[in-house]
C-alpha positions as CSV (number, residue, x, y, z in Angstrom):
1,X,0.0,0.0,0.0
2,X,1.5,3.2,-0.9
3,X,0.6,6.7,1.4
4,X,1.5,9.8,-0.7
5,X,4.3,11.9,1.0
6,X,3.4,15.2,1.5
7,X,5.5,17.6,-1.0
8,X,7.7,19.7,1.2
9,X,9.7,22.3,-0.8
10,X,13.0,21.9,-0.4
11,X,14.9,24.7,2.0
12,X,17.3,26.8,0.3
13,X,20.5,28.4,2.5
14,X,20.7,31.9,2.6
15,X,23.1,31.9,5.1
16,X,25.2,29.3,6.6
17,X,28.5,30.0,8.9
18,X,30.2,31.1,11.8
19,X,29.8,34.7,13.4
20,X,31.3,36.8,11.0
21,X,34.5,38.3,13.1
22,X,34.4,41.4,12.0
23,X,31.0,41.6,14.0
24,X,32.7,41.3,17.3
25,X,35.4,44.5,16.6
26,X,33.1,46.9,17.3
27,X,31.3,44.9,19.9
28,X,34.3,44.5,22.4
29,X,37.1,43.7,19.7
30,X,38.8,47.1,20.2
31,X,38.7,47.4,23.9
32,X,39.9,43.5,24.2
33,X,42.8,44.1,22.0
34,X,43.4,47.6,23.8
35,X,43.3,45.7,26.6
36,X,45.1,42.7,26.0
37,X,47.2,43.2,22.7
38,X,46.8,42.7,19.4
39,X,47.7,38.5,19.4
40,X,45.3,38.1,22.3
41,X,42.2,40.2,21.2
42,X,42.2,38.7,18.1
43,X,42.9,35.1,19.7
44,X,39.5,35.5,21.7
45,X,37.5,37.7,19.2
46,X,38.2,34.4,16.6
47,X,37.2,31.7,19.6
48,X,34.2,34.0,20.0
49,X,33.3,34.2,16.4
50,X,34.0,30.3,16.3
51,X,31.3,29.8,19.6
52,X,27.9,30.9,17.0
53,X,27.1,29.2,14.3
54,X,24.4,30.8,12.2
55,X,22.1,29.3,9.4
56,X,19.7,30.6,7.7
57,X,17.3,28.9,5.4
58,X,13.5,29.8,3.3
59,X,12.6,27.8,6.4
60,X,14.1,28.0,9.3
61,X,17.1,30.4,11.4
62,X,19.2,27.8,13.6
63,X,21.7,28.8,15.8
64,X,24.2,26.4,17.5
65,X,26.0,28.2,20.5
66,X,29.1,26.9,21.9
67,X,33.0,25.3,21.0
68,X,32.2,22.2,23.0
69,X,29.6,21.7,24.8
70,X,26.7,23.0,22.2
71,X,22.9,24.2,22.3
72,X,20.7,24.5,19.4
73,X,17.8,26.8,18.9
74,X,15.9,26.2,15.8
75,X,12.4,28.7,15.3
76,X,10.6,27.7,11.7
77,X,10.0,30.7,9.8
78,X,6.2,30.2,9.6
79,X,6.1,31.2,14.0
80,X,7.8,34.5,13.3
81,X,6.3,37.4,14.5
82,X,8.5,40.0,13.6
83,X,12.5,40.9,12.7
84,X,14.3,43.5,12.3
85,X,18.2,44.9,11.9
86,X,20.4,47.7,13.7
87,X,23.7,49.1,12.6
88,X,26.1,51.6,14.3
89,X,28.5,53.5,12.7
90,X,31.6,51.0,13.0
91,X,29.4,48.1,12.0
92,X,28.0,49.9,8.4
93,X,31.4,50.8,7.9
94,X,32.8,47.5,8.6
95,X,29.4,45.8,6.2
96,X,27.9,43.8,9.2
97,X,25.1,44.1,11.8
98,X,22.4,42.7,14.2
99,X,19.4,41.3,12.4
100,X,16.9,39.7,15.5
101,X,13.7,37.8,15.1
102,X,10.3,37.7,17.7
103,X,9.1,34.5,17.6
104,X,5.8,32.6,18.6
105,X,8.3,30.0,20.1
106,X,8.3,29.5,23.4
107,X,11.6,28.3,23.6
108,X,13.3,31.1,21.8
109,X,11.1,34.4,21.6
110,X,13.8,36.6,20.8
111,X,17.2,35.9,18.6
112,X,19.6,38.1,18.2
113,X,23.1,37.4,15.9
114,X,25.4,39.8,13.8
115,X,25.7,39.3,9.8
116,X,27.3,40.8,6.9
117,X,24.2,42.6,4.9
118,X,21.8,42.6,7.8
119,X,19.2,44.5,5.7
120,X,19.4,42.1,3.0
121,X,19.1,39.1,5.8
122,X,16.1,40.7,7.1
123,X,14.0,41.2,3.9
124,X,15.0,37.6,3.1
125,X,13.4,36.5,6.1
126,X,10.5,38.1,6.3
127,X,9.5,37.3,2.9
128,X,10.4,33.4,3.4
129,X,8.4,33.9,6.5
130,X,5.1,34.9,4.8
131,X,5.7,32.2,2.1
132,X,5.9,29.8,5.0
133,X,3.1,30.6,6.5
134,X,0.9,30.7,3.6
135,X,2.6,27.1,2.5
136,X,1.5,25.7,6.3
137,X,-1.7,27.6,6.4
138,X,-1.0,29.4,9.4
139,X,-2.6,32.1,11.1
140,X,-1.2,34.4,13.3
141,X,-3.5,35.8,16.3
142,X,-3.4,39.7,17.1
């Protein structure tokens, strides 16, 4: 007996990779190496930039925090609620930014990682994220 399996369009990567280090310069970067040198502020701005992994897909954002020991947070793109990017001054010159997401998942309302092109990100998720919820049939509830 054959059962027809449901037709799930495959997810294309928008994004996929580590935090981009140039994210963490003006986030830190410059006081650590200030601070410590310019060997050992880049040493930990690189094991920091190594500790995020970021992946973005038409369905889904996953992050994976941590070296070792590692946590997962995956919200599906049809639960979003609302995102959004920021930029200061050192981060639009250096081409990177925060892009964060509002989600209807209770596990992770609220994400929060840097990119290269954060406006570019953003529009990319919020249009996969009304495609996804028109491809689930999902409502959202004011």
């Amino acid at each position: 007996m054959n059962e027809a399996v449901p037709n799930i369009a495959s997810e294309q990567i928008y994004y996929e990779g580590h935090l981009p280090l140039q994210a963490l310069w003006p986030r830190g970067g410059c006081l650590t190496t200030l601070l410590f040198g310019w060997n050992i502020g880049l040493l930990i701005a690189w094991l920091r930039s190594l500790s995020l992994k970021i992946k973005i897909t038409s369905q889904r954002v996953v992050l994976i925090y941590g070296i070792i020991a590692q946590k997962e947070e995956d919200v599906p793109l049809y639960r979003l609620i609302d995102c959004g990017f920021s930029q200061n001054i050192c981060e639009r010159l250096l081409g990177v930014g925060k892009v964060w997401v509002i989600s209807a998942d209770p596990s992770a309302p609220r994400l929060e990682f840097s990119l290269p092109s954060p406006q570019q990100a953003k529009e990319f998720i919020r249009e996969n994220a009304m495609r996804e919820r028109q491809r689930m049939r999902s409502l959202t509830v004011d």
